[in-house]
N, C-alpha and C positions, 0 to 999 in steps of 0.2 A: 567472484561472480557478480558481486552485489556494484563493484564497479562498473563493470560492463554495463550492465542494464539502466545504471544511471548516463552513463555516456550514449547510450542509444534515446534518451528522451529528447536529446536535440530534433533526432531526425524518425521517429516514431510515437505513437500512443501512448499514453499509460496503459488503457485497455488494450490494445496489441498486444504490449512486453506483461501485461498481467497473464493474457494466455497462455502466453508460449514458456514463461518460466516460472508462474506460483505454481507452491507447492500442495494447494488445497486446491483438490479438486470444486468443490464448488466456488468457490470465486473465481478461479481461471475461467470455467464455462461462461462465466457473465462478466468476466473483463475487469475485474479485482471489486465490481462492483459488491460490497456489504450490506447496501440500503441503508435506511434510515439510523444512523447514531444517535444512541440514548445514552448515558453516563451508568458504569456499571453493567452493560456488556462483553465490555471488553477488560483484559487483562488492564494494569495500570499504567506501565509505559506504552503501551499501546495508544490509550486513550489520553494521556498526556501530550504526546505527539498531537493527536489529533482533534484534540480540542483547544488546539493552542495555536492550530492553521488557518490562513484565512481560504475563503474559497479558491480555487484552480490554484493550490501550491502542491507542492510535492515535497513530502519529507527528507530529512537526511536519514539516512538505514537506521532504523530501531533496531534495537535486539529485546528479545522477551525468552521465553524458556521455550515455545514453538518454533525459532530461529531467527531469523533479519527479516524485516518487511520495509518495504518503499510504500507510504500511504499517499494518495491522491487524494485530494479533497476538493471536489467538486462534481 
């Protein structure tokens, strides 16, 4: 699945494809958006990923023990 939805950022949003397929309801309603990143909210492969992005990149699939995530940073 996690393919797919990376093959659709060609030709759609991240916040699009965050609605229509994350698995938590609160960031799907606001478009995968998490707000503001501080160090220590988040699990640690999570936050590795993501603090290691520069603005407007898109991760390669993380896995954490909540399942795969695509991060957008920006």
């Amino acid at each position: 699945m996690i393919e797919e939805i990376q093959s659709k950022l060609d030709t759609e949003t991240f916040k699009d494809l965050a609605k229509e397929y994350s698995d938590d309801p609160g960031s799907a309603a606001v478009g995968g958006d998490l707000g503001w990143a501080e160090p220590g909210l988040f699990v640690p492969e999570f936050e590795s990923a993501l603090f290691s992005m520069n603005v407007g990149e898109i991760s390669a699939p993380v896995k954490t023990d909540f399942g795969y995530h695509l991060i957008g940073n920006g």
